[in-house]
Structures are given as C-alpha cells and as structure tokens.
C-alpha positions as CSV (number, residue, x, y, z in Angstrom):
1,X,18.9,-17.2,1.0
2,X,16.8,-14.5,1.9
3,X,17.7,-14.5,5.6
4,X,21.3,-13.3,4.3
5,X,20.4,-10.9,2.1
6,X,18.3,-8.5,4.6
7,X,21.7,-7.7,6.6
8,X,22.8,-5.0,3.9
9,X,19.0,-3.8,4.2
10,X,19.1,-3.4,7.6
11,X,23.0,-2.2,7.6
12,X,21.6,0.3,4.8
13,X,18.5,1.4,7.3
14,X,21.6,2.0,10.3
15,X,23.1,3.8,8.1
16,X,20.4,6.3,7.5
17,X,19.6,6.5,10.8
18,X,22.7,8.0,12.5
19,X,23.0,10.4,9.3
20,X,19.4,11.6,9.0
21,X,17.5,11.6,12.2
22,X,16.6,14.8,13.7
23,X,15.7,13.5,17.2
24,X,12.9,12.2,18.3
25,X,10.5,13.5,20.5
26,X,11.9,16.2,22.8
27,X,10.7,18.2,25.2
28,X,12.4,21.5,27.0
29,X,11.2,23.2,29.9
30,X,10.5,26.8,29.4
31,X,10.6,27.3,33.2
32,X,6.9,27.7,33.8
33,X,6.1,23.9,33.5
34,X,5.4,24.3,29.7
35,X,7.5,22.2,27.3
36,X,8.3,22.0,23.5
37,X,7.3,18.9,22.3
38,X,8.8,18.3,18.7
39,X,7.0,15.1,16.9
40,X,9.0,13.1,14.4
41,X,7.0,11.9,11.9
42,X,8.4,8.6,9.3
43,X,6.0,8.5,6.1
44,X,6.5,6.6,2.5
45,X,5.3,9.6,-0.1
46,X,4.9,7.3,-2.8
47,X,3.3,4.4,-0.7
48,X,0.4,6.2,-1.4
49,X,-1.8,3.5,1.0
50,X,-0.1,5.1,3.6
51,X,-1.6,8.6,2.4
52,X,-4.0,9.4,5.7
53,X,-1.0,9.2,8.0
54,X,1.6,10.7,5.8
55,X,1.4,12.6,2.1
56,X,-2.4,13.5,2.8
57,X,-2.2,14.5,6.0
58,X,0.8,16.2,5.6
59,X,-1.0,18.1,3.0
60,X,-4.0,18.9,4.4
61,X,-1.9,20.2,8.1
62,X,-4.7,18.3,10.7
63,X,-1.3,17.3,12.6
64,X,-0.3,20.2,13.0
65,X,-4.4,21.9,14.1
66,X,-4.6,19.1,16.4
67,X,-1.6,19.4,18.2
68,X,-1.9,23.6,18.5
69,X,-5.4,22.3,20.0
70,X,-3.8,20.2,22.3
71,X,-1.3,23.1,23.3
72,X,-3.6,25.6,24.2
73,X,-5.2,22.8,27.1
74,X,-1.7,22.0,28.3
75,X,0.7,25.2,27.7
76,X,3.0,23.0,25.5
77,X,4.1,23.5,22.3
78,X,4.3,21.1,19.4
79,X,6.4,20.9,16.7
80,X,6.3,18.2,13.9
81,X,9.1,17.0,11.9
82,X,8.1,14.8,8.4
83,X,11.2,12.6,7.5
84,X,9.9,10.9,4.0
85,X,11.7,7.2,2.9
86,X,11.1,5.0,-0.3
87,X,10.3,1.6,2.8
88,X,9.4,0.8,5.9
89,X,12.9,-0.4,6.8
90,X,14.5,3.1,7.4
91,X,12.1,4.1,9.2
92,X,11.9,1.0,11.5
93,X,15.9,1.8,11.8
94,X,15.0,5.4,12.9
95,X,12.5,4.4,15.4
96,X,14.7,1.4,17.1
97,X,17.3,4.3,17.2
98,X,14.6,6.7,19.1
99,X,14.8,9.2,16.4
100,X,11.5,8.7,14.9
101,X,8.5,8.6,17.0
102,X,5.3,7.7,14.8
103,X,5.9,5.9,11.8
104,X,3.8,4.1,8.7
105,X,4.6,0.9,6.9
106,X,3.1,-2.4,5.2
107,X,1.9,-5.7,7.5
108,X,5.3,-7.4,6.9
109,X,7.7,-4.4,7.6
110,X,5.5,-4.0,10.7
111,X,6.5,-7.1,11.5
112,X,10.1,-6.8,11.4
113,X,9.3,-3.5,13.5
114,X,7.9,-5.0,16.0
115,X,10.7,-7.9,16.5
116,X,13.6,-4.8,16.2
117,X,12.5,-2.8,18.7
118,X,11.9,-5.7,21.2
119,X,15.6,-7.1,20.4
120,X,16.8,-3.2,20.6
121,X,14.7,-2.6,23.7
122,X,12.5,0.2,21.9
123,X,9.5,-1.7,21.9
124,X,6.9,-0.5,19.5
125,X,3.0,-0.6,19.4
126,X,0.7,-0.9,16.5
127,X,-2.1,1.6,16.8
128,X,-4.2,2.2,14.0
129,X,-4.5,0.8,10.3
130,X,-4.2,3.6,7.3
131,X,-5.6,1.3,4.3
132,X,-6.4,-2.5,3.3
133,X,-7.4,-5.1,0.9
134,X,-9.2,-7.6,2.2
135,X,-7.8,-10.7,-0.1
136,X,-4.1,-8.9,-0.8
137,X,-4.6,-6.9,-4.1
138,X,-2.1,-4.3,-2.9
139,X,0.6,-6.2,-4.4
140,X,1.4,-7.1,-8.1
141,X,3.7,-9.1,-9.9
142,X,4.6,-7.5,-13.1
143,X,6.4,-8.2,-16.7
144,X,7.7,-5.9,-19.6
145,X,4.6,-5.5,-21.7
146,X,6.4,-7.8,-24.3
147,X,7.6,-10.3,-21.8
148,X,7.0,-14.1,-23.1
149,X,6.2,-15.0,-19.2
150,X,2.7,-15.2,-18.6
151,X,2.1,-17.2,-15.3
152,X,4.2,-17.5,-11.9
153,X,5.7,-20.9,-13.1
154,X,7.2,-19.2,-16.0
155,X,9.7,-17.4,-13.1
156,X,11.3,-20.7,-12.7
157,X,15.4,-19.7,-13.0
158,X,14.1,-16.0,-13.9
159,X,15.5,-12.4,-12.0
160,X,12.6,-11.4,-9.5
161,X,13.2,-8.0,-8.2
162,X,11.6,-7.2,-4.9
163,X,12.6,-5.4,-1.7
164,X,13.5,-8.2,0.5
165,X,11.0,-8.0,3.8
166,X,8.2,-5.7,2.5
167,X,4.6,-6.4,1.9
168,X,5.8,-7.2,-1.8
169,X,8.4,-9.7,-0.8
170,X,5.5,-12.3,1.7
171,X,3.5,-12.0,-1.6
172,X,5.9,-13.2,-4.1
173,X,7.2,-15.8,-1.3
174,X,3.6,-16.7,-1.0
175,X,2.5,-16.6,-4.8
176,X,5.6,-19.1,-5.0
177,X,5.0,-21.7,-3.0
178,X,1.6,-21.9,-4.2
179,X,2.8,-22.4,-7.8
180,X,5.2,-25.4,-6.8
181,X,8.5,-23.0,-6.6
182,X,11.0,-22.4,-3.8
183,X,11.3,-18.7,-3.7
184,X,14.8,-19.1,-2.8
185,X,16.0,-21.2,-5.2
186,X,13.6,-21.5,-7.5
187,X,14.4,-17.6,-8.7
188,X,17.4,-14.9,-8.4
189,X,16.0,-12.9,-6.4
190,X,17.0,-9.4,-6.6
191,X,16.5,-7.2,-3.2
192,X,15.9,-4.0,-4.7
193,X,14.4,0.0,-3.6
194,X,10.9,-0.4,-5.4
195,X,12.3,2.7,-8.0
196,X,15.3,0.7,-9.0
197,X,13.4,-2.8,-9.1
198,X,11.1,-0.5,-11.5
199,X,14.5,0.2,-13.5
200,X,15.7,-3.2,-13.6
201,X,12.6,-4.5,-15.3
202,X,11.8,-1.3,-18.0
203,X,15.4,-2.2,-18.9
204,X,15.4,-5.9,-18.9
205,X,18.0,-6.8,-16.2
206,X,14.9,-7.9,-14.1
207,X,12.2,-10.4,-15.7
208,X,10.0,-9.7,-13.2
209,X,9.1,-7.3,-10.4
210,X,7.3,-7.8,-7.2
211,X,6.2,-4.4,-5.6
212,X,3.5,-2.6,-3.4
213,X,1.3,0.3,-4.1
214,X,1.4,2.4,-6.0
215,X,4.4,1.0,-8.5
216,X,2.1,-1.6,-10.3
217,X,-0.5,0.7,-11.4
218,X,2.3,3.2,-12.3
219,X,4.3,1.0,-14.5
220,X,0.7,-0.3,-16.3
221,X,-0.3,3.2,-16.4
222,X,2.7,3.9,-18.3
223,X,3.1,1.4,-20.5
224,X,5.7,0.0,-18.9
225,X,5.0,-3.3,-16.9
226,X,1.7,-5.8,-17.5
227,X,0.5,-7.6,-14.7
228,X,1.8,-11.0,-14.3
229,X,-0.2,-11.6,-10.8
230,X,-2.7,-10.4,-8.8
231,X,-1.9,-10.3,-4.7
232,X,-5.4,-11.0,-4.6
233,X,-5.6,-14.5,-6.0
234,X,-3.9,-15.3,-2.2
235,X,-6.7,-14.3,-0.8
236,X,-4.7,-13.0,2.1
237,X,-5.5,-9.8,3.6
238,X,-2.9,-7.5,3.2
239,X,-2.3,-3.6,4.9
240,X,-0.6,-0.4,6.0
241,X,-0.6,0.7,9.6
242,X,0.7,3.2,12.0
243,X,3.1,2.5,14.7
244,X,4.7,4.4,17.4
245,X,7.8,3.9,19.9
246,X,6.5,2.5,23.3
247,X,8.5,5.5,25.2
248,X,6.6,7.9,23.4
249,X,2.8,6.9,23.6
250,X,3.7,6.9,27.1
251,X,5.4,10.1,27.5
252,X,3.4,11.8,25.2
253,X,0.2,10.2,25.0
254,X,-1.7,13.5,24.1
255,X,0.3,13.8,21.0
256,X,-0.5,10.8,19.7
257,X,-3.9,11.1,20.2
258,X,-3.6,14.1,18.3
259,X,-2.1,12.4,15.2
260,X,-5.2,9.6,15.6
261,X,-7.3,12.3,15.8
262,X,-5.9,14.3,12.8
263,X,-5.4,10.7,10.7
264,X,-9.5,9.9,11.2
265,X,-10.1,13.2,10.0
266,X,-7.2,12.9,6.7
267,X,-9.5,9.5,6.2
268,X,-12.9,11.6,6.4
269,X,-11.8,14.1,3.7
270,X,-10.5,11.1,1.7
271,X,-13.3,9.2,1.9
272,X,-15.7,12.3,0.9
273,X,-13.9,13.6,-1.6
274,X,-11.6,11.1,-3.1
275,X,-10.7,13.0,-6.7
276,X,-9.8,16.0,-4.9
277,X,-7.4,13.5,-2.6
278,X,-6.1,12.1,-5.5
279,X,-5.1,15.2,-7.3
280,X,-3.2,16.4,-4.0
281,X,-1.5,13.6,-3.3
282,X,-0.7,13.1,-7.2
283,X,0.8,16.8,-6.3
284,X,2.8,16.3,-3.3
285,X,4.5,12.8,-5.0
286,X,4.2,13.8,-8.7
287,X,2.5,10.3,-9.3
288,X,-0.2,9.9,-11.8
289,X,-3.7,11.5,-10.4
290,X,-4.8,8.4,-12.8
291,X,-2.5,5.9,-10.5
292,X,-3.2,7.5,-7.3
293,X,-6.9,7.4,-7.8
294,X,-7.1,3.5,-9.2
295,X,-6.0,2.7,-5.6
296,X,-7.5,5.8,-3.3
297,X,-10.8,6.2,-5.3
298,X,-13.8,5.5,-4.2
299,X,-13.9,2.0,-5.8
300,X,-10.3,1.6,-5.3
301,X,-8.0,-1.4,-4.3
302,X,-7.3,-0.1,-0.9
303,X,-10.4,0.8,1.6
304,X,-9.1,3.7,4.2
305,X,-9.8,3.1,7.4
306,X,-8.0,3.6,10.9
307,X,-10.1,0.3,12.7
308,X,-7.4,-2.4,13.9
309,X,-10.2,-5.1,12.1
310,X,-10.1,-8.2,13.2
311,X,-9.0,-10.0,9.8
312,X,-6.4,-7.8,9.4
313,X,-4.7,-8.9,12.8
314,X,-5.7,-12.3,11.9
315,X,-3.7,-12.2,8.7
316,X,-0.7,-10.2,10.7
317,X,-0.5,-13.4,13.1
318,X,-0.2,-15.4,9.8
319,X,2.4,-13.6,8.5
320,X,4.5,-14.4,11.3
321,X,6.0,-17.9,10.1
322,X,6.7,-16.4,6.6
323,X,8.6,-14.2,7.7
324,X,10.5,-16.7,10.6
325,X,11.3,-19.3,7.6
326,X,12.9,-16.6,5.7
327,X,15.0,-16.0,8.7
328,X,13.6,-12.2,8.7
329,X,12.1,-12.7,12.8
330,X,12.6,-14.9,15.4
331,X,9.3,-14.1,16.7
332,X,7.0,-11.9,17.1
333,X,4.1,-11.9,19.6
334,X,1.0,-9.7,17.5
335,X,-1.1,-9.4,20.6
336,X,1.5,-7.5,22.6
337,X,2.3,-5.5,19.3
338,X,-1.0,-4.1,19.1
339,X,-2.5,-1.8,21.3
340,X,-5.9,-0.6,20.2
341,X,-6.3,1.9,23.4
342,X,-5.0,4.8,21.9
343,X,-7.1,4.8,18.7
344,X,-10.3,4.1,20.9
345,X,-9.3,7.4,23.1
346,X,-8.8,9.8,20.7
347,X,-11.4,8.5,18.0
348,X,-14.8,9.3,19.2
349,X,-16.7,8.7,16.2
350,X,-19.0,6.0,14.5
351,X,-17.2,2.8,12.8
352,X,-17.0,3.5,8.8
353,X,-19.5,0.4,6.6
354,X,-17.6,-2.4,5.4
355,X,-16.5,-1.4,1.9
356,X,-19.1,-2.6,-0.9
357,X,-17.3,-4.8,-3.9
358,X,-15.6,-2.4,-6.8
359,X,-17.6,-0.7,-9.2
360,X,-16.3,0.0,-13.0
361,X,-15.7,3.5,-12.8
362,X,-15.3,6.2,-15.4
363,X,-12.9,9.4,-15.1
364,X,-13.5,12.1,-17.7
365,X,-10.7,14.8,-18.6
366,X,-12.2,18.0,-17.0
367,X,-14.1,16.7,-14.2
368,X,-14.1,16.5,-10.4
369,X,-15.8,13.5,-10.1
370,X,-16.3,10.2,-11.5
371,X,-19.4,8.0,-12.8
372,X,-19.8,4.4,-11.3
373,X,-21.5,1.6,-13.4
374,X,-23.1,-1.7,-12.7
375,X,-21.4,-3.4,-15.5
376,X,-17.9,-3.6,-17.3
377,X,-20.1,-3.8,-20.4
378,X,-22.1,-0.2,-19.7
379,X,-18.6,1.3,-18.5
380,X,-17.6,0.4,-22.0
381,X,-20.2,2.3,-23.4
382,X,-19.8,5.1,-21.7
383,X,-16.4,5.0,-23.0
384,X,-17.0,4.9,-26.2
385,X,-20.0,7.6,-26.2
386,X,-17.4,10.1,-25.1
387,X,-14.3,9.0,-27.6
388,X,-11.1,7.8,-26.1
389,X,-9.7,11.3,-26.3
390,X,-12.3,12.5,-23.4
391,X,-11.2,9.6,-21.4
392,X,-9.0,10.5,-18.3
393,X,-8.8,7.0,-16.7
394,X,-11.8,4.0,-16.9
395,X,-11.8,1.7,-14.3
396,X,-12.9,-2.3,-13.8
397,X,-12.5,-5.1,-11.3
398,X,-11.2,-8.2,-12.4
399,X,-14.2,-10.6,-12.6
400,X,-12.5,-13.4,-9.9
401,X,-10.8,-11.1,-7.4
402,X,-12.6,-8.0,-8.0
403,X,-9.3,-6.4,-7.8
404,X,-9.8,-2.7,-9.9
405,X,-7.4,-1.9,-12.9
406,X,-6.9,0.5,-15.7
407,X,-9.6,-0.7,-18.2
408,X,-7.2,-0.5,-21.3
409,X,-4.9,-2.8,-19.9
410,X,-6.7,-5.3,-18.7
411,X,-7.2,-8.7,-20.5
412,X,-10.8,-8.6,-21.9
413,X,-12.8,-12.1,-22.1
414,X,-16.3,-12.0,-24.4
415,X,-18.9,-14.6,-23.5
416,X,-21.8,-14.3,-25.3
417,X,-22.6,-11.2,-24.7
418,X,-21.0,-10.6,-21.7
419,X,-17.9,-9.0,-21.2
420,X,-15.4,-9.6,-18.3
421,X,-12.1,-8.1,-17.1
422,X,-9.4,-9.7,-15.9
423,X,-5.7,-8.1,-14.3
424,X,-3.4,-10.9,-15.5
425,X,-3.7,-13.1,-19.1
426,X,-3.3,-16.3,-16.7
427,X,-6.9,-15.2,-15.1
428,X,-8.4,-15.0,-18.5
429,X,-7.0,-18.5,-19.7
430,X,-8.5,-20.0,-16.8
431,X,-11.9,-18.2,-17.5
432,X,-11.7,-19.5,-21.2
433,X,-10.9,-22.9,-20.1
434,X,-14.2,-23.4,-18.2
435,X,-16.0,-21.7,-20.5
436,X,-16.0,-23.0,-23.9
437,X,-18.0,-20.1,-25.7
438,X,-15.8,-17.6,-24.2
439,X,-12.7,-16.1,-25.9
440,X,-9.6,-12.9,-25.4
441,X,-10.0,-10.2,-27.2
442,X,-8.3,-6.9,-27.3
443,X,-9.2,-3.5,-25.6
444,X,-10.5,-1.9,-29.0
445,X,-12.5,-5.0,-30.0
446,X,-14.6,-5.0,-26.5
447,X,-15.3,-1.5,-26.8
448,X,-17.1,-2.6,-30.1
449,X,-18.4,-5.5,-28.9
450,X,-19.9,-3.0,-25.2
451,X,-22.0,-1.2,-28.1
C-alpha cells in the first residue's frame, strides 16, 4: 500500500535533515540594533518548473539585489544559503525541522508540506505559484522506446516507478483509476528518486515510469523513454509553488518580500527572453537547452507565473482526498495553507495575460530565438527547407491536449491533407478510429507529406 511505503521517504527526508541543514533563518545583533539575517533557500535544480524561485533566480542573483536593497532601508544584513534536492520531500523535512526557510515544490508535495508542519507545529504558508499547466501536462507516463505497452491498461501486473507523494505519483494514481486499475494492486509500484526511476526503466527493471518535469522530455529527447501518457488527458491542473515556514514570514517579513520581489522579476526575464533562460538554466543543471526549452519556452508546457490563480487552488483542494486515500495526509485545510498577502505586498505590478494555446515552434542550431507557426504542417516545412542537420529542436502540440513535444517523437496522424501530432500512440489510435480517412505515419514520411 502506498500509505506504507512513504515512511522510508519521509525517514529518508529526516535523515537529510539533521545531516544537511545549515540553520534556518538567523539573525545576530551587531549591538547597534542591526542584525544578520541568513535566508535558507530549498530548490529542485532539475525541476526545472521551479526555475524562477530556484536555478534561474539563483543564476541571475535578484535574491541576493533585493535583499542588499532591503538592508540599506533597515541596517541589516542578508545572507542566502541555496540547499538544492532531487524532491520536494527533503526539503519539506528541512523546513518542519526549521532549517529551511523558503522552499519550492509540486501541488501534491505541497500538500504533504502543509499537513507536516501543522502535525510538527511548523506551520507553513503557500505564497506564490512558480509555473503551471492548466489541464496537467507536467507529468508523463513513459515506456522504453521498444516497449510492447502502448496504453495505461497495458500496466496491469507491470513495475511502475514513481516517487511515492510527488506531483508524478496523484497523476499515475489518477491516470489509473480512470483506466479501470487499482493503483495499488493493480501495479508494483516502485517508489523511486526520479534519476533512479529513469535507471530502472533505460534498463528494463521498470516497465514504466511516472515522473515530473523535466525527466519526460529528457528521456524522449534522448532516445530513451516514448510517452505512454499524457498528464494532460486528466485535465487536472497541475503546479509548482513557493512556500515558506509560518515563523519566518512573520519574523522576517521583509525578506520574503524580497524573494517575491526578486522571483516576479526571474519570471520577467523568463518570460522576455526565454532561449536565453533556457541556455542558463540548461548550464546551471546540465540538462538539455532542447529539454529545458520544450517546457520554459515561450510555447512551452509550463506558463510562469507567481499569481495564486484561482484554478490552481481549486485543483489543490482536489487533490486533497487523493492524497487522504493513499494514507499520505490526514487532512489538510488549503484555505489556511495559502496566504496570498505577501505576494500582493511585495508585487506591485500588472497581472501577466492568460497564456495563449501552444504554437509549433522551430529552433534552429545557431540562433537566439525561435520561429512560431500556425500549423504543424507549415512547421514541417520549415523543417524540411532547412535539412534536419540545421534543426536544433522543432516543436508541436498534441492536437487533443495541446500539450507541446519534440516534433520527431511524436506520433504523426495524416488526414487528407492535414497533418496532426499526437504525444502518446494511444491518442493517435483514438484519432484514427473516428476518422476513417486518417492513418500513422512516421516522422520522415510527414515531413514528405508537409511539402
């Protein structure tokens, strides 16, 4: 049961805790009413959806200017410490421990954050959102590119790897139940680290693997893992957000409206130039530019913005009883979890536009920017006016969820002369099926058929 497997998780998180926290936030008098304030910061590198309030922002220092801003109107002086994990579940075990004061994580592990540090008595408050998909295409299931499965109820008695209690883990519960499967007996489940779940499948001692941004598109990127299904198809939104210990945003309000402050402007900078994000976050992680793009680009799967929306506390409060019948949470009150204060004191600037639907979108080696197109048809085109060699990544939504993907591994569908995309072969078959003139074809036959 799933319920027993997170207690070596969260032993595993306890254990990092007492033998890698630095402290968190201190502060020492320097006996003229001035103190030194020393920020600990808990980030996921590779979770690059957490980018604005962790690798990127890192990056870029805006923590760091804001807080030496915030010094020179109150005498103090601000350190920052950057602690980096692989989940959300060390850090939550740092925070509830009061060595990490701001931290970033997916909807589900926020969750679980929440319920720890009100059973711990370090409450924690969710203050601002880093990045979102709207109907849940954050999360993948994936297959060895020569994997016979090709729909969820092909898992039935298969090894699932996941990490247990992670944004990863609700979809794949989810994606089961849907399909008619009980997600803990229907499957082995494997509670994995995302890198070793990655592992388990490239070597075959997984048949499947259920993981968050960005180790999908990494392990399609890389020939290494095709998409079995879509997070989207849920139609759940799903996101990363910030959150910070209770003690903290009290004691040090000014900081954290600093690291609001410095995250709106990381989002800014993303936002404006999102191939030069890409390459320095690709940089800091050594991920793919390719794979870090496909979800930060400006037509990517996740839209950056800081706004605690509406539907995404919505889809928060329906998390909640996932999570209590896998024994995860008792329960967990969302309205008391958030707190949108701080973000609306220490933002001061206009609301972004709702993100417009994905765009095909064509990367070419050499360049600093990338060309949109109305059509996967007149991306296909393009790709084939330049030769495959001058290709750096093309992009396309899948035609149903709109979910983007790396053109050349997507599953292409020809009707008439219209060409469609789809992430997973099961999308495609269910095109075909209510289309009769429709029909697969490959990658190299589409960019024939495009011109």
């Amino acid at each position: 049961m799933l319920g027993k497997r997170v207690t070596p998780l969260l032993a595993l998180a306890l254990t990092l805790s007492s033998a890698t926290g630095c402290g968190g936030a201190a502060g020492a008098d320097d006996g003229n009413g001035a103190k030194s304030v020393t920020v600990t910061v808990g980030y996921q590198s590779k979770t690059i959806n957490t980018v604005t309030a962790g690798t990127l922002l890192r990056s870029l220092g805006y923590f760091e200017e804001e807080l030496a801003a915030q010094g020179r109107k109150d005498g103090n002086t601000y350190h920052v410490q950057w602690q980096d994990y692989a989940t959300g579940a060390p850090i939550t075990a740092q925070m509830t421990a009061g060595k990490i004061d701001i931290g970033s994580m997916g909807d589900f592990p926020l969750l679980i954050n929440a319920a720890r540090g009100k059973e711990l008595k370090q409450p924690t408050q969710l203050v601002s959102v880093t990045g979102y998909n709207l109907r849940g295409g954050l999360n993948t299931v994936l297959v060895a590119p020569g994997s016979p499965l090709n729909s969820l109820s092909d898992l039935r008695g298969k090894k699932v790897s996941t990490s247990v209690g992670s944004a990863a883990d609700g979809t794949l519960v989810r994606a089961l139940q849907q399909a008619g499967i009980d997600p803990d007996k229907g499957i082995h489940k494997l509670n994995q680290q995302p890198s070793v779940g990655a592992s388990a499948l490239t070597a075959g001692s997984a048949d499947a693997l259920s993981q968050f941004v960005a180790w999908p598109g990494q392990l399609a990127f890389e020939g290494k893992g095709r998409a079995l299904y879509d997070g989207a198809e849920l139609n759940l939104p799903t996101f990363h957000g910030v959150t910070v210990r209770a003690k903290f945003a009290k004691a040090h309000a000014a900081a954290l409206d600093a690291f609001l402050a410095a995250q709106r402007r990381a989002t800014d900078y993303l936002r404006a130039k999102p191939v030069a994000a890409a390459e320095s976050v690709a940089k800091e992680t050594g991920l793919p530019a390719e794979v870090v793009y496909l979800y930060n680009g400006a037509n990517g799967i996740a839209t950056f913005d800081p706004a605690l929306r509406p539907e995404l506390i919505d889809a928060l409060k329906r998390d909640v009883p996932v999570l209590k019948g896998e024994k995860l949470v008792n329960d967990v009150d969302v309205d008391a979890f958030v707190d949108p204060a701080p973000l609306t004191r220490a933002v001061r600037a206009p609301a972004y536009p709702q993100a417009p639907a994905a765009r095909p979108e064509l990367w070419l080696k050499g360049q600093d920017t990338t060309r949109s197109f109305d059509s996967p048809k007149d991306l296909l085109k393009a790709v084939k006016a330049v030769d495959a060699t001058g290709v750096r990544a093309a992009y396309v939504p899948d035609a149903v969820t709109g979910t983007l993907w790396f053109a050349d591994r997507a599953v292409w569908v020809a009707d008439g002369t219209d060409l469609r995309a789809f992430i997973t072969a099961a999308g495609a078959r269910a095109y075909v099926a209510r289309h009769p003139a429709a029909r697969t074809v490959d990658y190299a036959n589409a960019l024939e058929l495009a011109s």
